[in-house]
N, C-alpha and C positions, 0 to 999 in steps of 0.2 A: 504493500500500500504506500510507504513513502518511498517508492522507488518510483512508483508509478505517478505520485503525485510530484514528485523531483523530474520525471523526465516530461510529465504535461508543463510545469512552468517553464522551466528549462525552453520547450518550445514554441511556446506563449513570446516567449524573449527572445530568442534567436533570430539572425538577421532578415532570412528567409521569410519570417512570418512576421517580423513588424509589421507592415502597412496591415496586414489582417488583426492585429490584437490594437492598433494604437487606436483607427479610428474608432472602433463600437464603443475601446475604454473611453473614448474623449467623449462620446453619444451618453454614459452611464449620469454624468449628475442630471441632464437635461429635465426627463421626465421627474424627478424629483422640483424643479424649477418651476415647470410649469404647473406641478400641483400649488405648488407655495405662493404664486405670481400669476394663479389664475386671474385673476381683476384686474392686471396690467400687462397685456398681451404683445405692446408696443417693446416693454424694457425686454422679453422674451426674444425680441428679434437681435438682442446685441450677443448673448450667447452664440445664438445657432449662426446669423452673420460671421462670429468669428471660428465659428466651425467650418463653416465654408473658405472661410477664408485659408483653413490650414491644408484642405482638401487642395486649395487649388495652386498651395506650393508640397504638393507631393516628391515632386522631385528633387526641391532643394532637399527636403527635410529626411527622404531618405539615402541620401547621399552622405547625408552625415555618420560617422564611426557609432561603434555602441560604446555606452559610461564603462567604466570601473565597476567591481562589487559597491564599494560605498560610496561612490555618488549613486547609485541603483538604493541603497538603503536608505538614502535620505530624502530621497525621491518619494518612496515608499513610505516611507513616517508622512511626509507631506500627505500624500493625498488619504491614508488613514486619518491625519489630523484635521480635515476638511469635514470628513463626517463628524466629530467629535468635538467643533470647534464652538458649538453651540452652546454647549453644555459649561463652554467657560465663558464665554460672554453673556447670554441671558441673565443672569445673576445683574451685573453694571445694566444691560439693553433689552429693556420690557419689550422694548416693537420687534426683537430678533428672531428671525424665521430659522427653521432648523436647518436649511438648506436654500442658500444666498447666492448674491457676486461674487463677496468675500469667500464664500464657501469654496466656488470656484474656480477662482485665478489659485487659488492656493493648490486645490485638484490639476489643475491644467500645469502650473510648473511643476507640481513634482515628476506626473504624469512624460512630461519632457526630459525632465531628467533618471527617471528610471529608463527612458526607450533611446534618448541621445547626448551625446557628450556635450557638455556645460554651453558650449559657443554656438550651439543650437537656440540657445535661448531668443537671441536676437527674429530667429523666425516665428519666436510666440509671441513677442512684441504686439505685434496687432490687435491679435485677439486679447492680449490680457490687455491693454491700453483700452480698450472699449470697452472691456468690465470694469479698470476704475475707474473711467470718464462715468461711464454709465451710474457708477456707484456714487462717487464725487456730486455728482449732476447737482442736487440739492443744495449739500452744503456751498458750492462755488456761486449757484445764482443767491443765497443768501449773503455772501461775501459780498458778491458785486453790487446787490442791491443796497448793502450798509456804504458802497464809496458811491453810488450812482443818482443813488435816489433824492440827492439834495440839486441835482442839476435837473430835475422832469418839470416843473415849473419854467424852467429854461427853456425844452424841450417846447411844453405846450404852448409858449411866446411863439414861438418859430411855427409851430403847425399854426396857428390863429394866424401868422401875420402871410404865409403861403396862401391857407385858406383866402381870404380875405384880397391876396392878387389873383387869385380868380376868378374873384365876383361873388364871392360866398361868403353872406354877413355873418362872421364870427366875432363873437366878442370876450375878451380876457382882462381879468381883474388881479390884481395884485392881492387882493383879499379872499379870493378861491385861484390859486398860482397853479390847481392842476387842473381846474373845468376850462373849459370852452363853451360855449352859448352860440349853436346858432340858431340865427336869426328866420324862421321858414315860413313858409305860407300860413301854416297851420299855427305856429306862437313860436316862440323861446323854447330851445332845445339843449337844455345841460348835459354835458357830455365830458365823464371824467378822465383826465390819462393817468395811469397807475402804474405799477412795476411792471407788472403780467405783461403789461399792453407795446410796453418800449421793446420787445422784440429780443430777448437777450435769449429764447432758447432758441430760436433759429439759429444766432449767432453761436451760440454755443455747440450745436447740433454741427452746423459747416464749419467750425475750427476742427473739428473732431473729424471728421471726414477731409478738413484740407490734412492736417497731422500724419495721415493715413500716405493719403494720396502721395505727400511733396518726398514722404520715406521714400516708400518704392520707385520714387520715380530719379533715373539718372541724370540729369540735367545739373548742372553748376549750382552752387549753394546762390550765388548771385539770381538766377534766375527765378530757385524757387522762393526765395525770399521776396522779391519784386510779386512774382504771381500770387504769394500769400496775403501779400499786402493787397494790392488789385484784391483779390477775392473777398476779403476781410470788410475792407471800405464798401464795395459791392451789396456785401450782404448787409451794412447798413442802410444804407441807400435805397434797399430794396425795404427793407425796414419803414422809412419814411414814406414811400410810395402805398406800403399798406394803410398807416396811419389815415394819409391822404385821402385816398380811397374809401375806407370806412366813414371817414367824415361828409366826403361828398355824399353818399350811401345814404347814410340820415339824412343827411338836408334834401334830397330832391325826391328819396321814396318814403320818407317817413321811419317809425323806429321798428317797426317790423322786417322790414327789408333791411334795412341798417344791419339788423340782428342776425339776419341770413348773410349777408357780405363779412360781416364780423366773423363769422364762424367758417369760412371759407378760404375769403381770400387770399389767408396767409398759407395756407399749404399750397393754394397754385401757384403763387411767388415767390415761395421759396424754393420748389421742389425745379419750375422753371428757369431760374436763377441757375442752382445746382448744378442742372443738367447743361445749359449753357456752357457756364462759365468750364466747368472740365473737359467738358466737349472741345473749347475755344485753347483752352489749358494744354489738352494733349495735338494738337494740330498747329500749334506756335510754328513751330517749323514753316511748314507749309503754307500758311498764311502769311510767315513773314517773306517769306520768297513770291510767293503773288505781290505783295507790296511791294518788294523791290522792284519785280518785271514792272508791273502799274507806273511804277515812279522813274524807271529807265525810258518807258516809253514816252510820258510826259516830257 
C-alpha cells in the first residue's frame, strides 16, 4: 500500500505528467469559491481569468525544470495552509469566508512551487496580481476616496460650468459644493456627484488590465510608459464624458431615463474605451508607419 501510494505520487509529479496533475490541481479551490462568492459572480471571473491565463502560457511554464524535495515541501505546506488559513484569521475577521482570494494566491504559489523551480514564479505573476488587485479593490478605493474626495466639489464646478457651455441651465452653489440643479422644463433638478459617481473603478478596473497588458508586452519601457499614460488620462476623460452624458440624460428625458443612462452608460464607455484603446495599443507599429507614408506623401 505505500509503495503503491509512493509510486501514484511519484507520478502525479513526474515530468511527463505535469501538464495533466497541474491544471485540474489549479481547477481544485475554484468550486469551493464559487460556493462562498455565490452573490458576486463578477469577482469569480478574476480567478478563472487567471486560470486561463496560465493555460495559455503552457509552454513557457512547462518548459521550466522541476523544484528540489524542499522547495516541493514548502510548496506543499503552502497550499495545505490555504485550507487551514481560516481557522487563524476568523478569530481577528468576523466577515472571513472559509475559502477566499487570500485562500488562493497562497494555493496557487505553493501549487507552482511544488510543480516548478522558484523562477517560475514570475509566470504566476498575472494571475496572483489579479487576486490581490481583486482583493485590495476595497481597501485602495477607500484610500483614494480619503485623498480625493475633498476635490469632487471641484469636480462638480467643472461639470456645471461644461454643462452650462452647452446650453444646459445648471446651476452650483458653494453651499451644496456636490449638487448641480438643473434647470428643465418640468422645474429644478438636484442632482448629486458622490464618490461612486467620479468613476475611480473603471479606472481602477483598466490600471489592472493596463499592469497586465504593458508586462507581457515587449516594447521599450519608454513606450509602455507613454501608452500607460495615454490610457490612464483616457480613461479619465472617458470618465467625464459619462458624467456629461448622464447629466444631459436628466435634463432633456426627465429622471426616469436619467436613471436608465445612469445605469448603462458607463459599461459601454468603458468597455468601448478598453477595446479601442488596446486595439490602437497593439497596432502602434502599423499605424505609425501609415503616418509616416501619409506625411511623406504630403
Amino acid at each position: 500500500m505505500e509503495r503503491s501510494l509512493s509510486n501514484l505520487i511519484r507520478e502525479i509529479f513526474s515530468t511527463e505528467n505535469r501538464p495533466k496533475s497541474f491544471y485540474p490541481l489549479a481547477l481544485v479551490p475554484l468550486p469551493l469559491m464559487f460556493y462562498f462568492y455565490a452573490q458576486s459572480p463578477f469577482g469569480l471571473m478574476i480567478p478563472l481569468y487567471g486560470f486561463i491565463l496560465l493555460v495559455l502560457k503552457k509552454h513557457k511554464l512547462f518548459s521550466q525544470p522541476t523544484p528540489g524535495a524542499i522547495q516541493k515541501l514548502f510548496g506543499l505546506i503552502l497550499v495545505l495552509a490555504s485550507f487551514l488559513a481560516y481557522y487563524i484569521v476568523s478569530p481577528f475577521f468576523h466577515k472571513a469566508v472559509f475559502y477566499g482570494f487570500g485562500n488562493y494566491f497562497f494555493y496557487t504559489s505553493g501549487l507552482f512551487l511544488i510543480f516548478f523551480q522558484i523562477r517560475a514564479l514570475k509566470e504566476a505573476f498575472s494571475p496572483l496580481f489579479l487576486t490581490v488587485a481583486f482583493v485590495a479593490g476595497s481597501s485602495v478605493s477607500d484610500f483614494a476616496e480619503s485623498l480625493f474626495s475633498p476635490f469632487i466639489p471641484q469636480l462638480t464646478s467643472f461639470i456645471a460650468s461644461i454643462l452650462n457651455t452647452l446650453g444646459i441651465a445648471a446651476t452650483y452653489s458653494l453651499s451644496r459644493p456636490n449638487i448641480i440643479v438643473l434647470n428643465t422644463m418640468k422645474g429644478s433638478l438636484p442632482l448629486s456627484i458622490d464618490w461612486a459617481c467620479v468613476g475611480f473603478a473603471g479606472m481602477y478596473i483598466f490600471s489592472i488590465i493596463l499592469v497586465l497588458i504593458m508586462l507581457e508586452d515587449p516594447s521599450s519601457a519608454k513606450t509602455r510608459v507613454i501608452g500607460a499614460i495615454i490610457g490612464v488620462l483616457g480613461t479619465f476623460f472617458i470618465g467625464m464624458i459619462r458624467l456629461i452624458t448622464i447629466f444631459v440624460g436628466f435634463h432633456f428625458y426627465g429622471y426616469g431615463y436619467g436613471q436608465a443612462i445612469h445605469s448603462f452608460i458607463g459599461y459601454i464607455l468603458f468597455i468601448t474605451w478598453t477595446v479601442i484603446f488596446f486595439y490602437l495599443f497593439s497596432k502602434r507599429n502599423t499605424i505609425s508607419q501609415k503616418i509616416r507614408r501619409l506625411y511623406t506623401r504630403i
